[in-house]
Structures are given as C-alpha cells and as structure tokens.
C-alpha positions in Angstrom: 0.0 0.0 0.0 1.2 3.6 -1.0 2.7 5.0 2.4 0.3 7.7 2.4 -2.8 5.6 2.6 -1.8 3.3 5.5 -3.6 5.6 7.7 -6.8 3.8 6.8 -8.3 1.1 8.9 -7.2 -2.9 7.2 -10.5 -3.8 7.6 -13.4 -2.6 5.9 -16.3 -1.1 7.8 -18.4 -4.1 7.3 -16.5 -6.1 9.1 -15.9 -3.9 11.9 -19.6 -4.1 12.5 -19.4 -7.7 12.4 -16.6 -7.6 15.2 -19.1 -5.4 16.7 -21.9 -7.9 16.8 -19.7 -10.9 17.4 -18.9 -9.2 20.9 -22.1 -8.1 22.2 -23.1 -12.0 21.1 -20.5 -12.7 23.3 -21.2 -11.1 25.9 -24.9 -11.8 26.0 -23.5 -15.7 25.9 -22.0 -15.1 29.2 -24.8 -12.6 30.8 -27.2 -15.5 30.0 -25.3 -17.9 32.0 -24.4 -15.9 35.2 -20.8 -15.8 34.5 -19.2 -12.7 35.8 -17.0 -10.1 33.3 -13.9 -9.3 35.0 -11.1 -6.7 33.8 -7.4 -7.3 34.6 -4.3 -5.3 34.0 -2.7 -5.0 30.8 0.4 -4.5 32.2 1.8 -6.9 34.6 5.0 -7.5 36.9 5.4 -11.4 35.8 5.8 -12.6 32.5 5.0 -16.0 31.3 7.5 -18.4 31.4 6.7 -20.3 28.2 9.3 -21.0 26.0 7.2 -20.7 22.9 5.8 -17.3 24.6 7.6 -13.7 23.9 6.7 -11.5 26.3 6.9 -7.6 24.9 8.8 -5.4 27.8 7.7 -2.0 28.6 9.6 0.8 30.6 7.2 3.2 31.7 9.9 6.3 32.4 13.8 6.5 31.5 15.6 6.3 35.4 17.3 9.8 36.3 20.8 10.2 35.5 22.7 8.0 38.4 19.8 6.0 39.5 18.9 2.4 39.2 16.6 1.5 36.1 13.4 0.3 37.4 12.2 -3.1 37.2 10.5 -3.8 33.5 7.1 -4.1 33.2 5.3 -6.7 30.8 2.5 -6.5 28.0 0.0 -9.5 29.3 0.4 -12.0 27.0 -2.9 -13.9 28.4 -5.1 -12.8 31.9 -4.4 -16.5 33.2 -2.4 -15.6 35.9 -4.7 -12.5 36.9 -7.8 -14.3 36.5 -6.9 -17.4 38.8 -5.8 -15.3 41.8 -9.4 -13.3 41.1 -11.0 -17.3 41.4 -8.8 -17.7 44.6 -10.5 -14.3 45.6 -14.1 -16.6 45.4 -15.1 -14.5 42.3 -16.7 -17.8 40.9 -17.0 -18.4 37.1 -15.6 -15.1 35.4 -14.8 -14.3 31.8 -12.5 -11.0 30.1 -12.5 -10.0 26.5 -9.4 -8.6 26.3 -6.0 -7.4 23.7 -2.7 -9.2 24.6 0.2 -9.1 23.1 2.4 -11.5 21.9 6.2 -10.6 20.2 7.9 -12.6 17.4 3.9 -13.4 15.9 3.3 -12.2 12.4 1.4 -13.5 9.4 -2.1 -14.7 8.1 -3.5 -15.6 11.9 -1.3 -13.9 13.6 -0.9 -10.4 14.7 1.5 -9.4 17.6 -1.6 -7.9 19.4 -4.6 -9.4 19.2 -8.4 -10.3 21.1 -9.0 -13.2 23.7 -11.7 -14.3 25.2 -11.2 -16.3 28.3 -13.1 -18.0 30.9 -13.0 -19.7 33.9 -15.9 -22.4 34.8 -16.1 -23.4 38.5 -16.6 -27.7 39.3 -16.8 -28.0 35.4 -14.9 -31.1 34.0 -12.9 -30.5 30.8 -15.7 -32.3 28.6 -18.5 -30.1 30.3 -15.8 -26.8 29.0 -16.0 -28.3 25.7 -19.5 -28.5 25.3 -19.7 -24.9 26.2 -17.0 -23.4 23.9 -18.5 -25.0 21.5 -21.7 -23.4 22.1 -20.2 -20.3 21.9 -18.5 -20.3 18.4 -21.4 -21.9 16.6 -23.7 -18.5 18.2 -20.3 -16.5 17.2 -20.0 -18.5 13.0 -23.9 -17.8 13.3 -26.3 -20.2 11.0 -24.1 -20.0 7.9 -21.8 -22.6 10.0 -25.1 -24.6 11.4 -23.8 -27.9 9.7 -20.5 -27.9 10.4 -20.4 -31.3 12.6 -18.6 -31.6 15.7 -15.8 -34.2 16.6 -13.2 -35.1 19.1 -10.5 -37.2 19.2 -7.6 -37.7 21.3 -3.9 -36.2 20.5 -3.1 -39.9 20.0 -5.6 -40.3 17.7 -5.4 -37.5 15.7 -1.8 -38.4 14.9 -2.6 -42.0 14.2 -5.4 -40.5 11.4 -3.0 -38.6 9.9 0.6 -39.6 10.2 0.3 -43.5 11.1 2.4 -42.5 13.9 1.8 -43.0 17.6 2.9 -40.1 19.4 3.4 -42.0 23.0 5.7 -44.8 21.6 6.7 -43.7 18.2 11.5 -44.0 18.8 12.5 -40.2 18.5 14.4 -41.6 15.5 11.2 -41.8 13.2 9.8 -38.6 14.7 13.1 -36.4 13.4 13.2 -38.4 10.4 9.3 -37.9 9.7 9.7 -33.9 10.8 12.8 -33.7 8.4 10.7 -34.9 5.9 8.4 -32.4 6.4 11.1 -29.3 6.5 12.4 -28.9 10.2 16.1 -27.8 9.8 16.6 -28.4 13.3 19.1 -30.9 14.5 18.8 -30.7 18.0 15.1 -30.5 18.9 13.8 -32.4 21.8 10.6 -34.9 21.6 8.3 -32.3 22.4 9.7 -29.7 19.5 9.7 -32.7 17.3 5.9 -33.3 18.2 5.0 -30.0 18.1 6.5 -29.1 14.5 4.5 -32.0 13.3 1.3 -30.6 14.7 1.8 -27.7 13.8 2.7 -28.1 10.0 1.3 -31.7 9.4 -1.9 -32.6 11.6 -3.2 -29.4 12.9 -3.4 -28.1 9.5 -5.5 -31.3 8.3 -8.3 -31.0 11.4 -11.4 -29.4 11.6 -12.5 -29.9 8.0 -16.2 -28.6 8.0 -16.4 -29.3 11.5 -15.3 -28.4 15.2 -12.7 -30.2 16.0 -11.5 -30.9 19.7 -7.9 -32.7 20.6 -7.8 -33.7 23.8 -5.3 -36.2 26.0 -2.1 -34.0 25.2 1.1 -35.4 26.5 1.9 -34.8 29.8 4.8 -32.9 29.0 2.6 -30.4 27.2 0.3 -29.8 30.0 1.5 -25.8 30.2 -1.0 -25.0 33.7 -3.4 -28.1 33.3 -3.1 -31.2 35.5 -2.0 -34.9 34.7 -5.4 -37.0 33.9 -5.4 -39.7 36.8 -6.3 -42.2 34.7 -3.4 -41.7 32.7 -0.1 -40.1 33.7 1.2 -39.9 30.2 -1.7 -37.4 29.1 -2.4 -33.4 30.3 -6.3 -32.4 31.1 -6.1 -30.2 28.0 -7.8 -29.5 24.9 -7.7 -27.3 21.9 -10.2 -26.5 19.1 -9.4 -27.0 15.7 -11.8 -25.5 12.7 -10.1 -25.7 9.1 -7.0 -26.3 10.5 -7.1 -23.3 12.5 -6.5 -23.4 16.0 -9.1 -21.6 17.9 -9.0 -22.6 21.6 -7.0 -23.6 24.3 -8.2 -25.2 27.4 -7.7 -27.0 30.7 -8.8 -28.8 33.8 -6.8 -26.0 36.0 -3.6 -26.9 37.8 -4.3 -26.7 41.2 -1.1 -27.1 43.4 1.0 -24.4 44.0 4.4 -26.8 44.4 3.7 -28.2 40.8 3.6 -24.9 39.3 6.3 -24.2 41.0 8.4 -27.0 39.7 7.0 -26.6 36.0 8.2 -22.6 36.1 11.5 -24.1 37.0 11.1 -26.7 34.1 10.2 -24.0 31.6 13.0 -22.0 32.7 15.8 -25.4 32.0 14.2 -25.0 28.6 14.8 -21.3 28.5 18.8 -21.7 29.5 18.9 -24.8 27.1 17.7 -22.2 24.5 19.7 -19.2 25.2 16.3 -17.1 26.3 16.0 -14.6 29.2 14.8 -16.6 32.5 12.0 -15.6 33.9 11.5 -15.4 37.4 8.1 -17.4 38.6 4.8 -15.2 39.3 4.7 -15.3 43.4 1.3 -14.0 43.5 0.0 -16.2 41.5 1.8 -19.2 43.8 0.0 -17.4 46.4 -2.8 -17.8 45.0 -2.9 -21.2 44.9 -1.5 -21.7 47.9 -4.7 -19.9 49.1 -6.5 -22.5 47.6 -7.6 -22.9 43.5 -11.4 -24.1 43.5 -12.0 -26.9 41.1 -12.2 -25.4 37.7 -11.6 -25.8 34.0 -10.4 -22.5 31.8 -10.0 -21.6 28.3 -9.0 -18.9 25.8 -10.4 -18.6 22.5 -8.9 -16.8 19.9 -11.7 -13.6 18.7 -9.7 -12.2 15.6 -9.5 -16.1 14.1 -13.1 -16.9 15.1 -14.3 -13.8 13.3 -11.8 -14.4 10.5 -13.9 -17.7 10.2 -17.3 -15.7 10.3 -16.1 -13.9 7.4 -14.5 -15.9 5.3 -11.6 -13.6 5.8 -7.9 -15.4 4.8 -6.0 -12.6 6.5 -5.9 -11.3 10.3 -5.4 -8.0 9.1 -9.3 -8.5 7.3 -10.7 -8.1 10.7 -8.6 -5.5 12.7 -9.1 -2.0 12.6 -4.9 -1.4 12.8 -2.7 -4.0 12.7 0.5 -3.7 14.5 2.3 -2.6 11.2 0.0 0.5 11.0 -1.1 1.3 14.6 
C-alpha cells in the first residue's frame, strides 16, 4: 500500500460491525449464563515463562541520571495468571474479552496484538468446558456454520489419522526423520519440539474440516498450567479446538497445586537456559494464590480475531482488525 494511505483502517467497515456484533453475542452468551466479566491489568510485573511465549517489555519512564533503572514491566500475553488469583479471591465463574500481546507473531492468523476471550468455569470437567466453547462459536460463526459437525479425538488419535504415527511410543528416530521430511532444519530439537512441529505443519493443519474439531489427552509434558489425567499419567487435562486447521481454543482442567507450578516454572525456565532465552522469574502472586487455595475449575482462551476471520470468510488477520500492528 502507498505510504500515504496506511492511515486507513485494514479492515473494511463491514466487518468492523461484524466484530461489533460478534462481541455483544458474546457477551450476551456469558450474561445469560451468570458468568461474571472481569477486567485485569494490561500491564503486569510477571511474564510467562513459556518457552514458545515472547513477552513484549515496557519501561514506563527513562531512570534519572545515576539511579537504578526500574524493574521492567510486561504487555500480558494472556489474563491467566490474573484471573486465577481473582478465582482464589471466590469471584466464581468469570470471563474477560481482552487485547494481549504476543512478540515474534506475524502473518495470516497472527498479529502481535490481538483479542482473547477467556473463561473460567467453576466444578466444570474439561468435557463439560467443551460443550460450552462449543456453544459459543457456533452463536459467534452464526447459521451460515449450522452444519458444520462436531468431533473429538484424542492427541493420539489425531496423529494416528493422519501420520500412522503414535505419538506416546513412536522411537524419537522416526519422529526427526518424519519432521525432516516435512522441513524442520533443526538438529537438536527435543521430543516435544519434534511433536509440536508436526502438529503444527502436518496434523493441525489437516483438522477441523467442515467441522469443530477438539484434541484432547495431550502429552503430559505439554500440560503448560493443566493437571496430569489420573487415569493416565502420560496425558495433560487439555484441549484445543481446531476448525479448518485453524487453531481456535486452548483449554484445561486447571492446575491446582501451587508446588507443581512451581516446579514446572523451574522446568520451563531449564528450557529457556537450554535455549539461550531470558529466565524468567516465577509469578509469586500467583503461587499465592494457589497456595490460598484454587477451587475446582476448567479455563479456556479462545482466539476472537480467528473466530471472526472464520465468520467472514476472511484469509488474513489484518481483514478483521481496525490497525494491525504494522499501521497502529
């Protein structure tokens, strides 16, 4: 675009009143159901710890000459950490529609900041959470979408479908061979790189074909903040929603114990040294928090830009943002 016309909006006013719609369906979704709207910071003192994760920085004032700098703040890059100590609070079931921001995230679904909505379901199992976000997107696609079926199968599954490979006892040898079929350069990734390349270029992109799609049963070393499934120590209570081969949602049956979040921020930060990335130092609060005591819940985000993107038919991010990140 001509330098002097990137002041315009990227997305047409059409589809800004469709964003517009999409959130008020939203939110009536949640009024209708009791569930509370909360409203975090954007700016917090604790960044995520997730390797995969860039957290932008943000220095609020330059220190005076001969002083200390201050202590950098952080762009959210989720309200997960602010919205479980507001459910240790007893706040109950609570949801946010809210911008984070992401660094290192460009392209077709990606935008460095973009929309969430995220929610918190007190005594809800994981398949109870399902049910309900898919609920919500079929009232957010609207009836153009009323066919699309609705499926779920479990991470072991969905690799069996579509790689003949069994993620849980497949050697590493096969999995870098099959993932350097499939382009990784990388010499030195671990299992879990290896598994997540070929999800994320080989079976991701292949689910949710005219339907829902839900992957449960990830492995355990991909549970992030959900717990271990009793019945299965191999497996993470966690979810995500797939819809043509987009990845829409993220969910969990919420990790309770304050030790084992502990011990997983000093897991994540192993990986971070192993990968030459700043450490981060764990979120006490939110340690607190759980310390306090975590009721019984299950959480997800869902991704608002991509959902709408869906709505619209859109093939770009930038379709249903006002100002992407380029031209804010």
């Amino acid at each position: 675009m001509n330098p002097g016309e990137d002041w315009r909006p990227s997305a047409t006013p059409l589809a800004l009143r469709e964003r517009a719609a999409l959130l008020a369906r939203a939110r009536e979704f949640f009024a209708a159901r009791s569930v509370l709207e909360v409203d975090t910071p954007l700016l917090v003192n604790s960044p995520v710890s997730d390797v995969h994760i860039a957290s932008a920085t943000v220095a609020l004032a330059e220190a005076p000459p001969g002083a200390a700098a201050a202590a950098p703040l952080y762009l959210h890059t989720s309200p997960e950490y602010a919205m479980k100590r507001l459910l240790a609070a007893g706040c109950g079931d609570i949801y946010q529609i809210c911008h984070v921001v992401r660094g290192h995230e460009r392209g077709p679904l990606h935008n460095p900041e973009f929309t969430l909505i995220e929610w918190y379901r007190v005594g809800f199992p994981l398949t109870a959470l399902m049910d309900e976000v898919e609920a919500l997107v079929r009232v957010l696609l609207g009836p153009a979408h009323a066919e699309r079926r609705s499926e779920r199968l479990s991470y072991r599954e969905a690799f069996l479908r579509e790689l003949a490979l069994d993620p849980f006892d497949v050697p590493d040898s096969s999995l870098r061979e099959t993932a350097r079929r499939l382009g990784l350069k990388s010499r030195g990734a671990n299992r879990d790189e290896l598994l997540e390349f070929l999800m994320g270029v080989a079976v991701g992109p292949r689910l949710g074909s005219g339907a829902l799609t839900f992957i449960h049963g990830y492995p355990a070393t991909q549970a992030a903040l959900a717990r271990l499934d009793p019945r299965d120590a191999r497996t993470a209570l966690r979810f995500e929603l797939y819809c043509e081969g987009v990845e829409l949602a993220n969910g969990f049956h919420e990790l309770k114990s304050s030790a084992e979040q502990r011990a997983r921020f000093e897991r994540d930060n192993e990986e971070r040294r192993r990968a030459g990335l700043p450490v981060r130092p764990p979120d006490e609060r939110l340690l607190a928090a759980l310390a306090a005591g975590l009721p019984d819940c299950a959480g997800v985000a869902l991704g608002f830009d991509r959902t709408l993107m869906l709505a619209l038919g859109a093939r770009h991010i930038d379709a249903v943002l006002c100002f992407p990140t380029a031209r804010a």
